[in-house]
C-alpha positions in Angstrom: -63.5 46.6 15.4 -63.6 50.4 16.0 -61.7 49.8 19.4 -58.6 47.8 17.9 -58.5 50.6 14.8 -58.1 53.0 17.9 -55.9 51.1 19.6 -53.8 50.8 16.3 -53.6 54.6 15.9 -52.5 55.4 19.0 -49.8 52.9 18.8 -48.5 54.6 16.1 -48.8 57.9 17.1 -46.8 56.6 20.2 -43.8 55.2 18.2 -43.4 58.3 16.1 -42.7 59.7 19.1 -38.7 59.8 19.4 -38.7 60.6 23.0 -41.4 57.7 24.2 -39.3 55.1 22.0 -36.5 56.3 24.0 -38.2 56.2 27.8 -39.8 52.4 26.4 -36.5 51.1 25.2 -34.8 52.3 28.4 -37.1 50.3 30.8 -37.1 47.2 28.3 -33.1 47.7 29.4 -33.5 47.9 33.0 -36.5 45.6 33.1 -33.7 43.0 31.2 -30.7 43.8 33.4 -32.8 43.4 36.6 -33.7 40.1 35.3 -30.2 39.0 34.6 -29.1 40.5 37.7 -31.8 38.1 39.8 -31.1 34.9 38.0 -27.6 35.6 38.7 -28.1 36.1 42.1 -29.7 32.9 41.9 -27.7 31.1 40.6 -24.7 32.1 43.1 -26.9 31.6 46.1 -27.6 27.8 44.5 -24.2 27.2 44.1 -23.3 28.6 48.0 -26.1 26.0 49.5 -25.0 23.0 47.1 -21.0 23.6 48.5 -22.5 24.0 52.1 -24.7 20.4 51.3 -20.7 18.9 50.3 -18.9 20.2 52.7 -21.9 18.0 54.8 -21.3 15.3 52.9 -24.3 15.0 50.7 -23.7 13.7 47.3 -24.1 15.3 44.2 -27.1 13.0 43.4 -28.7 14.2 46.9 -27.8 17.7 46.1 -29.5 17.7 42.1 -32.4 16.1 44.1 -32.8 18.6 46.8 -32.3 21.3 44.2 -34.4 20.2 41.7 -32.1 19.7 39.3 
């Protein structure tokens, strides 16, 4: 019980801190927009193998398969 009352403090005393909000909220920001830059990628390379598997002649239904979609 002593230990989370501790941990509670010091989470305050961190947020009333202007400039650690700050630094936290800017790497919440780049840990989101690295996110949405990978699933992007993703999603772009998954689209480049699923025209190469047309342009082979698999069908869409071998393609979802394949993909796991």
């Amino acid at each position: 019980m002593i230990r989370m009352h501790k941990t509670i403090v010091i989470l305050r005393e961190l947020s009333a801190d202007e400039q650690v909000r700050e630094e936290a909220r800017r790497r919440e920001k780049r840990l989101h927009d690295e996110a949405t830059a990978l699933n992007q990628a993703r999603k772009e390379e998954r689209e480049l193998i699923a025209e190469t598997m047309r342009k082979k002649g698999y069908t869409e239904e071998q393609i979802k398969d394949i993909l796991g979609e």
